[in-house]
C-alpha positions as CSV (number, residue, x, y, z in Angstrom):
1,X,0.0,0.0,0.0
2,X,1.6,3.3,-0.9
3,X,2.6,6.1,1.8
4,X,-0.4,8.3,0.3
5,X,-3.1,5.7,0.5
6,X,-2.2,5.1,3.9
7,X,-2.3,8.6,4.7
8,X,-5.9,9.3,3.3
9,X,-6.9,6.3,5.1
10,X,-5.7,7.9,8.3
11,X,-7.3,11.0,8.2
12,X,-10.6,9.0,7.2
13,X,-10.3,7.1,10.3
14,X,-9.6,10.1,12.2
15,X,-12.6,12.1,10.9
16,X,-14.5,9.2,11.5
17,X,-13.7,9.4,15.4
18,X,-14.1,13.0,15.4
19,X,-17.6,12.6,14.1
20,X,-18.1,9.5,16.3
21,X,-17.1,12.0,19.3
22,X,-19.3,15.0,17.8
23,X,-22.4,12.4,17.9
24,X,-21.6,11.9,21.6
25,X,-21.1,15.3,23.1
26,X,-24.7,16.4,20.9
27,X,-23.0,19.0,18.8
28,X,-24.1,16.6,15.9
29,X,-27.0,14.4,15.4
30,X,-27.9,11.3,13.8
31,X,-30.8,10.3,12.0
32,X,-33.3,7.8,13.9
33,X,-34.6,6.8,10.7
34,X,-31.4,7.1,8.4
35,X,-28.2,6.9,10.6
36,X,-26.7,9.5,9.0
37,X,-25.1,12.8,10.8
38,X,-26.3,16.2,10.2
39,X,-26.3,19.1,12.5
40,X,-27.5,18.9,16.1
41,X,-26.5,22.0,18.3
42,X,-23.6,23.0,15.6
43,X,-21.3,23.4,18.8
44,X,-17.9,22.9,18.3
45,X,-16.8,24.2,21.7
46,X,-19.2,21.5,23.3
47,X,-17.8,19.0,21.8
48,X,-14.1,19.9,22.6
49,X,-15.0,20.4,26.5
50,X,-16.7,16.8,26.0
51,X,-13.7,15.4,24.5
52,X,-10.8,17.3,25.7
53,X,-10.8,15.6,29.1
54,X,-10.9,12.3,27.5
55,X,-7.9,13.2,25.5
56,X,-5.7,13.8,28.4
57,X,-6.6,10.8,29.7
58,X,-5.4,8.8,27.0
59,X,-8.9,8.0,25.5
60,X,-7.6,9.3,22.0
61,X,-4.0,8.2,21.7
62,X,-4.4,5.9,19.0
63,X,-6.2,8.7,17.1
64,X,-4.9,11.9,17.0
65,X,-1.8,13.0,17.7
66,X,-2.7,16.2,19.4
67,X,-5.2,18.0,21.4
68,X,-5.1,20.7,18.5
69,X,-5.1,18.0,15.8
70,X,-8.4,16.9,17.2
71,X,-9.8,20.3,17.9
72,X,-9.2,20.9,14.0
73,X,-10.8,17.5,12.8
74,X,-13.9,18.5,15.5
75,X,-14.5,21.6,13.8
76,X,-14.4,20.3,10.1
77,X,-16.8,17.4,10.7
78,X,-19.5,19.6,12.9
79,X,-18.9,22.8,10.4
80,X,-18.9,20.6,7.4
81,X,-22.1,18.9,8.3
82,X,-25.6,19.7,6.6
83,X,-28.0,21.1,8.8
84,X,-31.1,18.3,8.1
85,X,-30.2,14.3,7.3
86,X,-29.9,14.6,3.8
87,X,-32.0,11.4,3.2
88,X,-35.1,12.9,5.3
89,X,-34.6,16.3,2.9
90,X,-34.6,14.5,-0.4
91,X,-38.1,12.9,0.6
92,X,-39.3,16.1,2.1
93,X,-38.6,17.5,-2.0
């Protein structure tokens, strides 16, 4: 597998987490129906408090290699994310 695949699949997994940690703190929702992630309170600050304590214990070694590194993948994800589940808003058209 070549250094650049390897790298792409990193930051995949580590956008993954920082969604998966979004979810948890309630800065972003999921879907009942759909699964999918969109919006919940938008808070990126939320989920930071939620996770940065979990960070210096350790939680998050394997997947990011800073607190700042996390912060930045916390903000994409919840910033990045629409504001309805997209499945819900193309049956709603």
């Amino acid at each position: 597998m070549s250094l650049t695949k390897r790298a792409m699949e990193a930051q995949e997994q580590q956008l993954a987490k920082a969604r998966e940690i979004a979810i948890e703190s309630g800065a972003l929702d999921r879907c009942d129906m759909h699964e999918e992630p969109f919006e919940g309170e938008g808070d990126v600050e939320l989920a930071y408090e939620y996770a940065e304590p979990k960070f210096e214990a350790g939680d998050y070694d394997e997947d990011f290699e800073s607190k700042e590194q996390m912060r930045q993948l916390l903000e994409e994800v919840i910033t990045s994310s629409p504001l309805e589940c997209p499945s819900c808003e193309r049956m709603d058209d």
